[in-house]
C-alpha positions as a Markdown table, in Angstrom:
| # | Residue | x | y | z |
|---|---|---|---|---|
| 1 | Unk | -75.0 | 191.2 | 40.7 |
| 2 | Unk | -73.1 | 187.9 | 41.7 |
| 3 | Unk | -74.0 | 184.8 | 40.2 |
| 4 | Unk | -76.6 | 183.1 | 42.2 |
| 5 | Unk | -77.9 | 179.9 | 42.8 |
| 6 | Unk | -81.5 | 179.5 | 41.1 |
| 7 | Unk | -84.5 | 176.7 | 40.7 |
| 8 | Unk | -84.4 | 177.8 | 37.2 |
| 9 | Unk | -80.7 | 176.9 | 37.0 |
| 10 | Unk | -80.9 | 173.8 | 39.3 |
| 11 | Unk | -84.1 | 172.0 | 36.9 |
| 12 | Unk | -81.9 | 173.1 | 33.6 |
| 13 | Unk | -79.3 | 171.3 | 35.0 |
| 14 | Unk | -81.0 | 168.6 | 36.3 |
| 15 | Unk | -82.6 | 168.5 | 32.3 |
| 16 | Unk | -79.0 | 167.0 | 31.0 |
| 17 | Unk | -78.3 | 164.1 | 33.4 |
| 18 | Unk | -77.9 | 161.3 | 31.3 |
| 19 | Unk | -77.0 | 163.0 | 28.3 |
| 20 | Unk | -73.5 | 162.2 | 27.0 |
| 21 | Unk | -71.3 | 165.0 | 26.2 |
| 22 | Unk | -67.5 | 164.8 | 25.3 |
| 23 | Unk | -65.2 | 165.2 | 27.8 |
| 24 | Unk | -63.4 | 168.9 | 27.8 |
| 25 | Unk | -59.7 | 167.8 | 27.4 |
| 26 | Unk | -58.3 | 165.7 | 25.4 |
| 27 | Unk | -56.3 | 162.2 | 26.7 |
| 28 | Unk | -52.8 | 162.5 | 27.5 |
| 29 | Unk | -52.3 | 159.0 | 26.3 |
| 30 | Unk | -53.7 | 157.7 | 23.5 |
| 31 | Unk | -52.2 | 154.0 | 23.4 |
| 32 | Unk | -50.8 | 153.6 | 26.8 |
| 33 | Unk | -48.2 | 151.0 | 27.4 |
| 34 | Unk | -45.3 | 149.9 | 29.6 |
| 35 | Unk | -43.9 | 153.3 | 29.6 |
| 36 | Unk | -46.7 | 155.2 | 30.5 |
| 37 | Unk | -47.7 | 152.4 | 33.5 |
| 38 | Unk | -44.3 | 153.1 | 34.9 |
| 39 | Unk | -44.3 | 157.0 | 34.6 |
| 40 | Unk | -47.8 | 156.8 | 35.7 |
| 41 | Unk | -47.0 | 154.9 | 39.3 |
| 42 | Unk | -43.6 | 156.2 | 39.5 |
| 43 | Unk | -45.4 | 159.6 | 39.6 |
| 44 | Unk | -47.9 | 158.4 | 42.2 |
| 45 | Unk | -44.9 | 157.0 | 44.0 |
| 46 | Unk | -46.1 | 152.9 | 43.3 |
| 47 | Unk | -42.9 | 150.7 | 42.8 |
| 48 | Unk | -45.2 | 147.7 | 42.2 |
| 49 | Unk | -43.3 | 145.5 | 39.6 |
| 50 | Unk | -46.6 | 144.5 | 38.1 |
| 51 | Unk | -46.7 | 147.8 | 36.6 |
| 52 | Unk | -43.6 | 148.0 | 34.5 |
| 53 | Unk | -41.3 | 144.7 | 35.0 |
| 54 | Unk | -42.4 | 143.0 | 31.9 |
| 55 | Unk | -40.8 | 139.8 | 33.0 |
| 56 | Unk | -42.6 | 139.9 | 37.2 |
| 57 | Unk | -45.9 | 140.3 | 34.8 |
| 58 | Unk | -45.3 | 137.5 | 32.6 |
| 59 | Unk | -45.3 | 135.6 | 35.8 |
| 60 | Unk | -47.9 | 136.8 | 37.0 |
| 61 | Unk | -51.2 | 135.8 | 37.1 |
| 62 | Unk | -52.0 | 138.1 | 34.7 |
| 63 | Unk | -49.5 | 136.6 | 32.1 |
| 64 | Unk | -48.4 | 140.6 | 31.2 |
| 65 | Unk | -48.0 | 143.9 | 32.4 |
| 66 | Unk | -51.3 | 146.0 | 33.2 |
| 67 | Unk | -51.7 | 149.4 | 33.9 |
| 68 | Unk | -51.5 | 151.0 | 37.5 |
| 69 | Unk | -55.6 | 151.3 | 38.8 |
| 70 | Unk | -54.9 | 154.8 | 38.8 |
| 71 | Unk | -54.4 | 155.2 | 35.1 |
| 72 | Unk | -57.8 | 153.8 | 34.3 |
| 73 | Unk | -60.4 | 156.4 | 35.6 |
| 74 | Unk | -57.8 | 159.6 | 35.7 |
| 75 | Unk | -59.5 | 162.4 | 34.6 |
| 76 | Unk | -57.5 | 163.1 | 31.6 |
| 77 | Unk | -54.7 | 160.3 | 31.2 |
| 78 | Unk | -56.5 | 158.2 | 29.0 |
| 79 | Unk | -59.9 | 157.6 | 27.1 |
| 80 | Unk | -60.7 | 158.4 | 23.8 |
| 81 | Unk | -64.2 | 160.0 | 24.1 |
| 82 | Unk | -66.7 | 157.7 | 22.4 |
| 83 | Unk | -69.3 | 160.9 | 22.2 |
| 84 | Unk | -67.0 | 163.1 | 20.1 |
| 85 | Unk | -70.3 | 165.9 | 19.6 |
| 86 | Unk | -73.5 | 166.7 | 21.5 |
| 87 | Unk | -76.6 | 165.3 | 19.6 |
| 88 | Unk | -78.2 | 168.2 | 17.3 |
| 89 | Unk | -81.5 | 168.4 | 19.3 |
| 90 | Unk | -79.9 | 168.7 | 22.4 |
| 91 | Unk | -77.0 | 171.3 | 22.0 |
| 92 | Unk | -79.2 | 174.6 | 23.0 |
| 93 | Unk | -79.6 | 172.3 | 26.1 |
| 94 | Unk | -76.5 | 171.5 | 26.9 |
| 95 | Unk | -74.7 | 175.4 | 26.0 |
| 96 | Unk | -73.0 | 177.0 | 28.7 |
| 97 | Unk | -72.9 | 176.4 | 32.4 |
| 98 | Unk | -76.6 | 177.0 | 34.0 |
| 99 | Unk | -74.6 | 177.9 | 37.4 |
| 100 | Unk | -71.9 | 180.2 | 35.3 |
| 101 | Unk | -69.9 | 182.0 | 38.2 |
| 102 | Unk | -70.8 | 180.3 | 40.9 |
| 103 | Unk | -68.1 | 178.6 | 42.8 |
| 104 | Unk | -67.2 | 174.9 | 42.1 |
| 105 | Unk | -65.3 | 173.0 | 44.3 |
| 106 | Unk | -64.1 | 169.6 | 43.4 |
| 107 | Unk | -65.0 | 167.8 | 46.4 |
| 108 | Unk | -64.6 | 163.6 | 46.2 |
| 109 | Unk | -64.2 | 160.8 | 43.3 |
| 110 | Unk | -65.1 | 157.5 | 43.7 |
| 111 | Unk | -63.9 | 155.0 | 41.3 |
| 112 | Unk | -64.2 | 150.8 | 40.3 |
| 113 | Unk | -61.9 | 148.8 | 38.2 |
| 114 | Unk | -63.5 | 145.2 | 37.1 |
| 115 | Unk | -60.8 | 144.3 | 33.9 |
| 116 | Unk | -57.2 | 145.4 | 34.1 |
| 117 | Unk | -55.7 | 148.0 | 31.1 |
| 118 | Unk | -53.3 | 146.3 | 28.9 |
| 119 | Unk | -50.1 | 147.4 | 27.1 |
| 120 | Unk | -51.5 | 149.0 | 23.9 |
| 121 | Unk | -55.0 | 149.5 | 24.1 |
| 122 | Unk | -56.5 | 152.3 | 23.3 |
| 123 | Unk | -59.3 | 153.4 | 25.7 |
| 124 | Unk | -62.8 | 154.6 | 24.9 |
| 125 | Unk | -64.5 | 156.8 | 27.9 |
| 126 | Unk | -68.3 | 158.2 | 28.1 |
| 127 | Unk | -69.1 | 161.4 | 30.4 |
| 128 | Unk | -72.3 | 162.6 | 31.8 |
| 129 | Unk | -74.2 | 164.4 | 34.5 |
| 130 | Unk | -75.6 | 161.6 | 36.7 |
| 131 | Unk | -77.0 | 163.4 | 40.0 |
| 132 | Unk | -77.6 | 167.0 | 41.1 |
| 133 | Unk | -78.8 | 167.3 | 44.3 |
| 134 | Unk | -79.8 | 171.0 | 45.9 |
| 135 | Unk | -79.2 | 171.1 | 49.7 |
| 136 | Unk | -78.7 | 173.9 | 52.6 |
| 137 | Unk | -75.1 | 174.5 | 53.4 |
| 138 | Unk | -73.4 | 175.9 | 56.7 |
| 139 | Unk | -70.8 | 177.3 | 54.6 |
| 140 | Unk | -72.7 | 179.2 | 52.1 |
| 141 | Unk | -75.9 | 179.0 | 52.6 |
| 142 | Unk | -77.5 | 176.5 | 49.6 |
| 143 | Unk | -75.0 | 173.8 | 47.7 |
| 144 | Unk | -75.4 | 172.1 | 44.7 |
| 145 | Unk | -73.7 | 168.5 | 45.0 |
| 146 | Unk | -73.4 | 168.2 | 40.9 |
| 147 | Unk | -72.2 | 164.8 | 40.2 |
| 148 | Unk | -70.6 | 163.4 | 36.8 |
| 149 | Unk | -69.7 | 160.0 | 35.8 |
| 150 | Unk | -67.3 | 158.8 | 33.5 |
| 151 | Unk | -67.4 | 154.9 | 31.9 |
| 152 | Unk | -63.9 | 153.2 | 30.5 |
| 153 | Unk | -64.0 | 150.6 | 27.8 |
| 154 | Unk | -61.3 | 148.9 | 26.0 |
| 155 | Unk | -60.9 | 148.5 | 22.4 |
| 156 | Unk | -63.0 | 145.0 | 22.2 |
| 157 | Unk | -65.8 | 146.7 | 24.2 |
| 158 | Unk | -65.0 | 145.4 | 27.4 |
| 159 | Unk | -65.7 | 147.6 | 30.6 |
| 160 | Unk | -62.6 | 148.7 | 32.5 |
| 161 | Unk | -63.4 | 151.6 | 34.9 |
| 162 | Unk | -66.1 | 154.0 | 36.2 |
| 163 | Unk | -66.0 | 157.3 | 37.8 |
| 164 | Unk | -68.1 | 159.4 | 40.0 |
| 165 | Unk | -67.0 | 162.7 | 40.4 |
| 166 | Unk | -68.4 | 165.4 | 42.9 |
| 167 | Unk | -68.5 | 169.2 | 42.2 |
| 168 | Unk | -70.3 | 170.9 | 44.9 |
| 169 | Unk | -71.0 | 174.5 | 44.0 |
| 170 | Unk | -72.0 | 177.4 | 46.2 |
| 171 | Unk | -72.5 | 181.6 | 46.5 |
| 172 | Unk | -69.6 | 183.4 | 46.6 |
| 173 | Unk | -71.6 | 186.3 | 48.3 |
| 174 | Unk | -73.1 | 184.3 | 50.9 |
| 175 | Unk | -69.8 | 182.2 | 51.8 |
| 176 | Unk | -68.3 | 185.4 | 52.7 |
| 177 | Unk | -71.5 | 186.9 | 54.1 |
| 178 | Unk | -71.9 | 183.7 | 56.4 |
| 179 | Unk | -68.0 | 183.9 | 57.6 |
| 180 | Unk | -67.7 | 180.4 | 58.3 |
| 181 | Unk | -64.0 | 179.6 | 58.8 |
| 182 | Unk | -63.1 | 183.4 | 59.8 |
| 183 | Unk | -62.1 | 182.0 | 63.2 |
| 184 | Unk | -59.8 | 180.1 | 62.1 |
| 185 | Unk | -56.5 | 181.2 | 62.6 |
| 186 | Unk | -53.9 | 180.0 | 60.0 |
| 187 | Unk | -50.5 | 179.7 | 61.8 |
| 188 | Unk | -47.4 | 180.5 | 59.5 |
């Protein structure tokens, strides 16, 4: 009785890509600014003055401080969702999870930055499903690579970031059945 991986499931999900949904937690910062730049990189462990010394970024080529890359394209840090709702006709589409219970790892990002985030700006972001792609898998049997992508604008419209993300999703059953990595033997 395990959740399993079905067509059925794979074509309903396949139905949303492209449809903008919000994003399921909310920004930790709403108008980001020197102080969230430096606890951002200090967190990351960047001591990169063009982050937080406001007088290195007035010199700079820049003519200010912007945000460390990181910042723009983390998951939750920032970005306002421009989608705040589903569209009517499409919420018995997009309701629950057509894979519910079966595993999801979060596997790889891949991010760009064109235009740097300035002090202040508040940060609009669009998600969606962009790719789902069904393949065999050593480890469990069948994957589903199900792939999201996430858009950063600034307040004047202009582009800042994108985001691929990669969930790959697999039997729980089978995983165990198939025994992959029981070799393995994990040294204390």
């Amino acid at each position: 009785d395990e959740p399993r991986i079905t067509d059925e499931a794979i074509d309903r999900l396949r139905s949303r890509i492209g449809i903008p949904e919000p994003n399921p937690v909310p920004p930790h910062y709403l108008h980001p600014d020197v102080d969230a730049f430096r606890h951002v990189a200090t967190a990351y462990g960047d001591d990169n003055p063009l982050w937080s010394d406001e007088a290195y970024g007035a010199a700079s080529p820049w003519g200010e401080v912007i945000a460390p890359p990181p910042l723009v394209g983390g998951d939750s840090l920032i970005g306002e969702d421009e989608v705040t709702e589903v569209a009517p006709e499409r919420r018995d589409l997009m309701r629950g999870d057509p894979l519910r219970g079966v595993h999801a790892f979060y596997a790889a990002s891949a991010r760009e930055w064109w235009r740097p985030l300035r002090p202040g700006g508040r940060v609009r972001r669009r998600n969606a499903l962009v790719g789902v792609l069904d393949k065999p898998s050593d480890f469990a049997g069948r994957a589903v690579h199900e792939w999201t992508g996430q858009v950063f604008q600034d307040a004047k419209g202009d582009l800042l970031s994108g985001q691929y993300r990669l969930m790959i999703r697999t039997e729980r059953q089978k995983a165990r059945e198939k025994k992959k990595y029981d070799t393995i033997d994990l040294a204390p």
